[in-house]
Every structure is written in structure tokens, then in C-alpha cells.
C-alpha positions in Angstrom: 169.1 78.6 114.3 166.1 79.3 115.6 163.3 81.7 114.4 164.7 84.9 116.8 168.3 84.3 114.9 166.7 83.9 111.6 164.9 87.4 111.9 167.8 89.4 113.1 169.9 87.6 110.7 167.4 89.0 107.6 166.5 92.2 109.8 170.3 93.3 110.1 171.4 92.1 106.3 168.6 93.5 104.1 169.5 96.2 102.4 168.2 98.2 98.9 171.0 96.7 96.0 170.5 93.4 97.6 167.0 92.9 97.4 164.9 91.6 94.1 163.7 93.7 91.5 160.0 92.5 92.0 160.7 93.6 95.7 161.7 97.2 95.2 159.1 97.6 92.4 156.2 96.3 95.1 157.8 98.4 98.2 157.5 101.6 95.5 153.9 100.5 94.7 152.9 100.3 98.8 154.7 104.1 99.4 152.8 105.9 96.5 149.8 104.0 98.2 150.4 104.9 101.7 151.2 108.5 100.9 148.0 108.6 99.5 146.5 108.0 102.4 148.1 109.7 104.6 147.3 112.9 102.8 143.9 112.6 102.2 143.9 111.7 106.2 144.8 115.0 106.9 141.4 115.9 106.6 140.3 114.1 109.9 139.8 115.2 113.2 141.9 112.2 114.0 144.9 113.8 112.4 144.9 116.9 113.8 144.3 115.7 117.4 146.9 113.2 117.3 149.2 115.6 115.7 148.7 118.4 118.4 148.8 115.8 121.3 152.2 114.3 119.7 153.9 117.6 119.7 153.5 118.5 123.0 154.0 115.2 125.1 156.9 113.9 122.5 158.5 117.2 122.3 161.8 117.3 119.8 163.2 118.2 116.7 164.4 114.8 115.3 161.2 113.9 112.8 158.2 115.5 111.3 154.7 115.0 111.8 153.4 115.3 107.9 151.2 118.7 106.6 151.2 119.9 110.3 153.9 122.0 110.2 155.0 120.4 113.3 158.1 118.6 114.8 158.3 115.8 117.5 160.9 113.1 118.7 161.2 110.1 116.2 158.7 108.0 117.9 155.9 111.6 118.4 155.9 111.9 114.9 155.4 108.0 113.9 152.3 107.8 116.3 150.5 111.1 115.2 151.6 110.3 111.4 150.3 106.8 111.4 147.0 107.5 112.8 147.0 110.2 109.9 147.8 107.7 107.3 144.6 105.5 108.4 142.2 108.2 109.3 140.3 107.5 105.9 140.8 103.5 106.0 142.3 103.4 102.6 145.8 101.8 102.9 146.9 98.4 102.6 145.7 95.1 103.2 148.2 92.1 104.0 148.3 88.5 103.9 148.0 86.5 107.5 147.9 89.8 109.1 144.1 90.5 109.1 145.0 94.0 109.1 147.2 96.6 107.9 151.2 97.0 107.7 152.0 99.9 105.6 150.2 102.5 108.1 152.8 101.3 110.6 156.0 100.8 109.4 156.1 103.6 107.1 156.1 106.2 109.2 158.4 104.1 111.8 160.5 104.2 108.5 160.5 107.8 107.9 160.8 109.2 111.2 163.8 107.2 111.9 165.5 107.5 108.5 164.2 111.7 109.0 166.1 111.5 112.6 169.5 109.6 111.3 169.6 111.6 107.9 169.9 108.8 105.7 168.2 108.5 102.0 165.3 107.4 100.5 167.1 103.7 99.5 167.6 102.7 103.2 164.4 104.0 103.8 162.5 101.9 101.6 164.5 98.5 102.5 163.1 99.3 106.1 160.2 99.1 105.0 160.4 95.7 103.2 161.7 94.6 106.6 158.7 95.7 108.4 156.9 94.3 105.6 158.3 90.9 105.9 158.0 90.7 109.8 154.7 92.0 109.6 153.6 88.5 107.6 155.1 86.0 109.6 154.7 87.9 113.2 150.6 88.9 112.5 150.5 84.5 111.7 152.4 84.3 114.7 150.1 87.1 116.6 147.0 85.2 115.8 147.5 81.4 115.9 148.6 82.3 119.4 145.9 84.9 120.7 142.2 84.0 121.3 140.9 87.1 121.2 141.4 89.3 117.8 143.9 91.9 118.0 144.1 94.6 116.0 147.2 95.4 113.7 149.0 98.2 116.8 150.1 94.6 118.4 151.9 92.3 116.0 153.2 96.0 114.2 155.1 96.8 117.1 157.2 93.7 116.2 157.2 94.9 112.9 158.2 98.0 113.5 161.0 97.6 116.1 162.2 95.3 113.0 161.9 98.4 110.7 163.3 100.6 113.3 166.3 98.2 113.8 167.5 98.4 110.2 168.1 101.5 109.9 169.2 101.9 113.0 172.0 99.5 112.4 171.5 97.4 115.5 173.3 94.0 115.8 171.9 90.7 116.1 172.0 90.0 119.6 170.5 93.9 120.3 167.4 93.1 117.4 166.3 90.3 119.2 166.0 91.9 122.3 164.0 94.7 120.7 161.7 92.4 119.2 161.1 91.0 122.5 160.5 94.2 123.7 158.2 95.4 121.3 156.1 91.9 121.7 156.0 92.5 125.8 154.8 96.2 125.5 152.7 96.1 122.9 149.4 97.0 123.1 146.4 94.9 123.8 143.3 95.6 120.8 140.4 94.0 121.1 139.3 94.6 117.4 136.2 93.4 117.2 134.5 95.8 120.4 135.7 98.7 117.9 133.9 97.1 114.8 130.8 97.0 117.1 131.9 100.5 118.5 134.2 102.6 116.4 136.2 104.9 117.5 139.3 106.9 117.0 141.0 103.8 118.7 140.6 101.7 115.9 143.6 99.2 114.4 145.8 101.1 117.6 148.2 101.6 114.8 150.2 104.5 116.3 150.8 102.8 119.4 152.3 100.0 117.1 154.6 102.4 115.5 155.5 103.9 118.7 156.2 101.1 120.7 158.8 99.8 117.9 160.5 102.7 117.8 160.6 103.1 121.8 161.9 98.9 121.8 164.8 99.5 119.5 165.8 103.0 120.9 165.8 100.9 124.9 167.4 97.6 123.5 170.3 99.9 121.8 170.6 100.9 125.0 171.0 97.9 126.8 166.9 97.1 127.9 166.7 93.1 127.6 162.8 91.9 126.2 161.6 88.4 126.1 161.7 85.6 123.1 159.5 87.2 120.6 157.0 84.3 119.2 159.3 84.3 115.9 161.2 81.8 117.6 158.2 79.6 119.1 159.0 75.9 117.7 155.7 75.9 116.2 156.2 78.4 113.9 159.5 77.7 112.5 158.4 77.0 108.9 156.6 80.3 108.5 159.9 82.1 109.8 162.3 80.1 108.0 161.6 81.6 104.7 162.7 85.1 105.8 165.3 86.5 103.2 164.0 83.8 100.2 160.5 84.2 100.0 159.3 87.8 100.0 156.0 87.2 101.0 154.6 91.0 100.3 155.1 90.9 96.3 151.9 89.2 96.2 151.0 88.9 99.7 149.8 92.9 99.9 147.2 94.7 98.3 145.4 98.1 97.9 142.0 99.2 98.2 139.8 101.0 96.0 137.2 103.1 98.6 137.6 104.8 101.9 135.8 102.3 104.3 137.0 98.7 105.7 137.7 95.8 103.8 134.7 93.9 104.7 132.7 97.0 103.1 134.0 96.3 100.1 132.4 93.0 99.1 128.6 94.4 99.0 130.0 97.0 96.8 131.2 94.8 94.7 127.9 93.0 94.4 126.1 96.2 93.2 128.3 96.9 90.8 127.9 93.4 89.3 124.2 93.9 89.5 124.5 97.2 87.6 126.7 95.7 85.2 123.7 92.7 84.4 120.2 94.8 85.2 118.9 97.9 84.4 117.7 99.8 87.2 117.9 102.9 89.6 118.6 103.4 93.0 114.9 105.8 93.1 113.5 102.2 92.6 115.0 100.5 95.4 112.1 98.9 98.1 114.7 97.1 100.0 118.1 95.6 100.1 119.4 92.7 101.7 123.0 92.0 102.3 124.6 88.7 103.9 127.8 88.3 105.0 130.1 86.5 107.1 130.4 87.7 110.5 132.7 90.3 109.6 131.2 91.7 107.3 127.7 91.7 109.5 129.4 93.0 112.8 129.7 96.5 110.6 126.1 97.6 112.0 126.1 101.3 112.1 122.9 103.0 110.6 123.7 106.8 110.7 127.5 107.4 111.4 127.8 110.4 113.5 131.7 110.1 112.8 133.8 109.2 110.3 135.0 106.0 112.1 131.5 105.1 112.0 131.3 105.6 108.7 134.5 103.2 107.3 132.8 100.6 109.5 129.5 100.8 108.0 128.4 98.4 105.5 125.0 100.2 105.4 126.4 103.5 105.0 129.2 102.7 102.9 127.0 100.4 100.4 124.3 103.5 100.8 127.0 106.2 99.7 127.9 103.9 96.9 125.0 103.8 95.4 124.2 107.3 95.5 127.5 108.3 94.5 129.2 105.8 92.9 132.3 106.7 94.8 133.3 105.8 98.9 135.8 108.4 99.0 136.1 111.4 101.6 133.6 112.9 100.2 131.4 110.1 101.6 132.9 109.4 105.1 133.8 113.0 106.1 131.6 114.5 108.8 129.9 116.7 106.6 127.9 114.4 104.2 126.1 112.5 107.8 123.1 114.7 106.9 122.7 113.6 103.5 118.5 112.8 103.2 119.4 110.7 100.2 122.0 108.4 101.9 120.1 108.4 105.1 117.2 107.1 103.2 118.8 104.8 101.6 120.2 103.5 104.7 116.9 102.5 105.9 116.6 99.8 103.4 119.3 97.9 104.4 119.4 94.8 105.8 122.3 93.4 107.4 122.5 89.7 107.8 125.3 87.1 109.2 125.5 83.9 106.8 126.4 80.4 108.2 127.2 79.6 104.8 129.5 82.5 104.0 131.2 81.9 107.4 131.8 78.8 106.9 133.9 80.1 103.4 135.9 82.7 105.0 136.9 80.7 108.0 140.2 79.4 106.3 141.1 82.8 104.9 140.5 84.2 108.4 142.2 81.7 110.5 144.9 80.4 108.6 145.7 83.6 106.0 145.1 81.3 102.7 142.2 79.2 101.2 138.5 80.3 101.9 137.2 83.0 100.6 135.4 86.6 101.6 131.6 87.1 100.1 129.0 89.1 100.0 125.3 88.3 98.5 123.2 91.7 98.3 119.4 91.5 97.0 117.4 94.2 95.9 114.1 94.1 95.9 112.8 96.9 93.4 109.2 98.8 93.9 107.8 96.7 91.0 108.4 93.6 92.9 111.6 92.4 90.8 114.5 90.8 92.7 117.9 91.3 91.7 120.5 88.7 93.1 123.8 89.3 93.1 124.7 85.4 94.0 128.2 85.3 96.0 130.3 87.9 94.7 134.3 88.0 96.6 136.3 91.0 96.9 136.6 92.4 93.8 137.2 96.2 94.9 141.0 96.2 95.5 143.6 97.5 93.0 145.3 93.6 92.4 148.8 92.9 93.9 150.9 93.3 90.6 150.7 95.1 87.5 148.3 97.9 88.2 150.3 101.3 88.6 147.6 103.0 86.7 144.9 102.7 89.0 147.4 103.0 91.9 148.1 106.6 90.5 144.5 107.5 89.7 144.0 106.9 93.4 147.0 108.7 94.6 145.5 111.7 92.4 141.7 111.1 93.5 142.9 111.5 97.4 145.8 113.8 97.5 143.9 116.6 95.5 141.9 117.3 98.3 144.7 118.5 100.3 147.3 119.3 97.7 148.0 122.3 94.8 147.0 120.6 91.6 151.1 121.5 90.8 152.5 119.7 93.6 150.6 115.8 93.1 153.0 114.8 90.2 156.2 116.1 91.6 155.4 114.2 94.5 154.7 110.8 92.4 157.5 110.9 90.4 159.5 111.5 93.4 157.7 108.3 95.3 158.4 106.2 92.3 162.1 107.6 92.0 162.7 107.3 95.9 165.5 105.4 95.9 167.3 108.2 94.4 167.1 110.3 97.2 170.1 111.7 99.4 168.1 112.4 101.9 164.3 112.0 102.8 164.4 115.5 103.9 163.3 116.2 100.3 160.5 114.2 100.4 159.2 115.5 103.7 159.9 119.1 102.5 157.1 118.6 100.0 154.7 117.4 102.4 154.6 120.8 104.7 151.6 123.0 104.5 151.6 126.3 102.0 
């Protein structure tokens, strides 16, 4: 049985009551997370261009395109609702993937599940099937590809594997749709954006589009190619699909609003506030190394909010005034902020051989290595703080931290939300099996 078979094999046989306890509880943890996010993305001009857009070139009535009060065909509303849910670049994080899979195949998951009626349950075990996919494909995706693409390309596999399970679709038709999803999907050059961002970013409604468009053509009979799954050379990280659920640990969530690789020098100033005693009116300079990237994140004075996430100057700035990198920070209307803009001009940004050559296995190969930051602050008085390497130690851990999970979902949803409508909607997320129908859940996400 090769890799193809193996997929389609879990792909068509997960379902909720068979799936481990740790499982469901993780797959709980990454929907409170991901509504979060796609809430608080609301407030974008991403969102509401990509919701407008998706409404009138995918007209339909089959799914919803979330707080917009507006409808779409299945695959519409998983485009516009996925850039939403990564407008503020808070979701998840994933193992091998150097991206994000939550953004993708949970609204694959809902508009589908939205179109075909069916409860929150099914719902959810899509999602640990997108989840799944997601790790081995994104290994797959970039052992195989030179150039670094961003999450929209291997999430098309993963969510034509989402799409499929609920959808029903036998073996022989889910391998055709992952071979469909693989040939279309898009082609992200991830790093020009980092140097350059834009709304384009991780392409992740294009990912969640194209899966849904590769199941609905292979149900019809549209043939695709081999996806990579079954590639000889990756047979051992496919083989595990079904006994090792590589998401319980494998996927994590992030404290502030900006990219991953922001999050390191953050975590360096804290650890120098923690030891010194100091104030950021004393600052002279700071100097922050990095791997490369962390040091491709160049932009000064964000003129967008893209710009913004993918600033460690601004980001680390905002911080530091603030103590926060929330939407408050990264929306459009801080930019002129003479504090943060100050700030910002005392930041150095600089690539380290030596912190390169510790993230490298992380990078490459998903595991081993390490991502670090080391920020210096010179203070006025001529004292240097030095942070020494500090790794990532901004993100809300893989297990065990539902508090701070909720805290977060609270800290972004109240922006958009009634104060009397955030814990309905948690209690529901965290009770989501229960549901008849995810109608429920989407009728509590339509504007007032």
C-alpha cells in the first residue's frame, strides 16, 4: 500500500467516536483558537475586500462568509473566510509545515459541513484530517520544492483531504482529489512577501479554495496526478497516518498579532525586563540578531497592517511601548504613533551566522535546531543589557493551557463582539461536538 492508499484509507475512515480523547480535546483547543482569529480579522481591510469580492464572483447560497452578513458557494465563503481568519496573523503554527493549517482547513471544514448540513462532530473530525495531511504533505511540500512556498500550496492537499471527509468520497475518488488539489495549487513564493508584504501573504484562501474545487471535480469524475504522499521517499512520514496524531503536540498557538519570527525578540525583552530595571524613555539603541527569518522582516514604518505583522522593528517597538502586539498595534490607525515610530529608529536588524546555523534543522527538516533571537539595548547611561539567546517563548504551549487559550479568545473577539455573546460562543466551541447542525454556530457569528 502505498502512501496515496494510506491517506485515503485514513481520509475516508476518520470519524469523531473513533478518534483519541487527546485528539478531540487538541482539535477543540485549535477551533476556540482559530475562531479567535477570525473574529478579530474582521477588522481588516483584508476581510472585507475578500468578503465583497467572494460574494459576487462565487455567487450561492450553500455557506456563509463569517460577520459579513453574506452568502457564497462552499468554496466563496472558504476563500473570503480564511483570509479573514489570518488577517491579524494570530492563528496556529504547525510542525514541518512552516506555516499555518488551521486558517485553511477550518473554513474548508465549515463551509462544507454548512453546505451538506451536517453537525459540529463531523465537522471537527474534518478538521483533524486536514490537520493530519497538513503535517505529512507541508514535509512532503518542502523536501521537494527549492523555492519556499507558502502554506495556500501544500493546504490545498490538506484541504481537498478535509473536504473529502465530509463529503463522503471513496478511496479511489480521494486520491484523485488530492492529485488535483497538488496540480492546481498555487505557487507562493513566501519569502518575496516577507520582503514585501502584502495582502497576498501565506495565499491561504486560494488553499482552501482549491481543495474544495478538487474534491467537488474528482466527485465528479476529474482525474489529478499522484499526489507526493505516495512518492517512495516519503513513505515513513505517511505511514503513520491513523496511529500517530502528529497535531496533539505537533501544533501550537501564538500569543501576539504579528509573525512567528516576531515573536523571539519579544521574548528577549521580556526576559530583560524580568532581570534589569529600566525604561523604554532610556533606550539609546537596540540591536536585534536573528536568523535569516527573523532578519528578512525589515519594515521600518508599516503603512499597512501586513507590514506591520512582518515587522520585527515595529512589532518589537509596539511591544515595548505597549506591552501588548494585539490589533491595537497592527491596525492602520496606530502607524502614526510618534512613540512607536521613534522607537523604531533605534532598531537594528541583524542576520546571525550563528543563529542560522541553529534554526537550520528546525527549518529544513521540522525537528531539532532551534529559533533565537539576541536583542541588546544600549541605555543613555551607557549600560548594555544582553538578552543572550532567548527561543520562542511567546506561544500558548501545545497542551494543557486552556486558560490562556480563553484569555486570548476574549482579548481578540471583544473587539468585534457584545461583551454577552464571547462566552456563549466559547462554551459552544468547547461543546461543539454536540451540535446538530453547525448552523448554530454560524448563526452566532452574523453581524447585530
Amino acid at each position: 500500500m502505498d502512501g496515496n492508499e494510506i491517506a485515503a484509507r485514513f481520509i475516508r475512515s476518520t470519524c469523531w467516536n473513533k478518534l483519541p480523547k487527546a485528539v478531540q480535546h487538541k482539535v477543540k483547543m485549535c477551533l476556540v483558537d482559530i475562531v479567535a482569529a477570525t473574529v478579530g480579522g474582521v477588522l481588516t481591510p483584508v476581510s472585507d475586500i475578500t468578503a465583497t469580492y467572494a460574494a459576487g464572483a462565487w455567487k450561492g447560497d450553500e455557506a456563509t462568509i463569517l460577520l459579513h452578513d453574506r452568502r457564497a458557494s462552499a468554496a466563496g465563503a472558504a476563500f473570503a473566510n480564511a483570509y479573514t481568519a489570518n488577517a491579524l496573523d494570530c492563528d496556529d503554527g504547525a510542525k514541518y509545515t512552516r506555516g499555518h493549517v488551521g486558517v485553511q482547513v477550518f473554513p474548508t471544514a465549515l463551509a462544507v459541513a454548512e453546505k451538506m448540513g451536517v453537525g459540529g462532530s463531523a465537522m471537527l473530525a474534518a478538521m483533524v484530517v486536514g490537520y493530519e495531511i497538513a503535517h505529512r504533505i507541508g514535509r512532503c511540500w518542502h523536501r521537494h520544492h527549492q523555492v519556499y512556498q507558502a502554506d495556500g500550496s501544500w493546504g490545498s492537499v490538506a484541504c481537498a483531504a478535509t473536504a473529502a471527509n465530509l463529503m463522503g468520497l471513496d478511496e479511489d475518488t480521494i486520491k484523485q482529489a488530492l492529485g488535483i488539489a497538488e496540480y492546481f495549487a498555487p505557487n507562493l513564493p513566501m519569502e518575496r512577501d516577507l520582503i514585501n508584504p502584502a495582502m497576498v501573504k501565506h495565499g491561504h484562501g486560494w488553499g482552501a479554495m482549491t481543495g474544495i474545487v478538487a474534491a467537488e471535480l474528482a466527485e465528479r469524475g476529474f482525474t489529478g496526478i499522484p499526489s507526493l504522499l505516495g512518492f517512495e521517499e516519503y513513505q515513513d512520514w505517511v505511514a503513520t497516518l491513523g496511529d500517530e496524531y502528529i497535531m496533539v503536540d505537533g501544533v501550537d498557538f501564538k500569543r501576539y498579532c504579528s509573525c512567528g519570527w516576531t515573536h523571539m525578540p519579544i521574548a528577549a525583552v521580556k526576559k530583560l525586563r524580568r532581570e534589569h530595571s529600566w525604561d523604554v524613555d532610556d533606550i539609546a539603541a537596540i540591536r536585534v540578531e536573528g536568523h535569516h527569518w527573523t532578519a528578512v522582516l525589515q519594515t521600518s514604518h508599516p503603512t499597512t497592517t501586513e507590514e506591520a505583522q512582518f515587522s520585527v522593528k515595529w512589532s518589537l517597538a509596539a511591544f515595548l511601548i505597549d506591552g501588548e502586539v494585539g490589533p491595537d498595534q497592527i491596525l492602520e490607525t496606530r502607524f502614526d504613533d510618534p512613540n512607536i515610530n521613534a522607537l523604531v529608529d533605534k532598531i537594528e536588524l541583524i542576520e546571525s551566522e550563528e543563529l542560522n546555523d541553529l534554526y537550520r534543522p528546525s527549518f529544513e527538516e521540522g525537528e531539532g535546531g532551534s529559533s533565537a533571537s539576541r536583542v541588546v539595548i544600549r541605555l543613555k547611561d551607557g549600560t548594555t543589557l544582553d538578552s543572550g539567546l532567548v527561543s520562542d517563548a511567546c506561544r500558548i504551549s501545545a497542551r494543557g493551557d486552556e486558560t490562556r487559550l480563553e484569555q486570548k479568545f476574549r482579548r481578540l473577539t471583544r473587539y468585534v463582539l457584545e461583551e454577552d455573546r464571547i462566552d456563549p460562543l466559547l462554551e459552544m466551541l468547547w461543546h461543539f461536538d454536540e451540535l446538530q447542525d453547525v448552523g448554530e454556530f454560524v448563526a452566532l457569528l452574523r453581524r447585530r
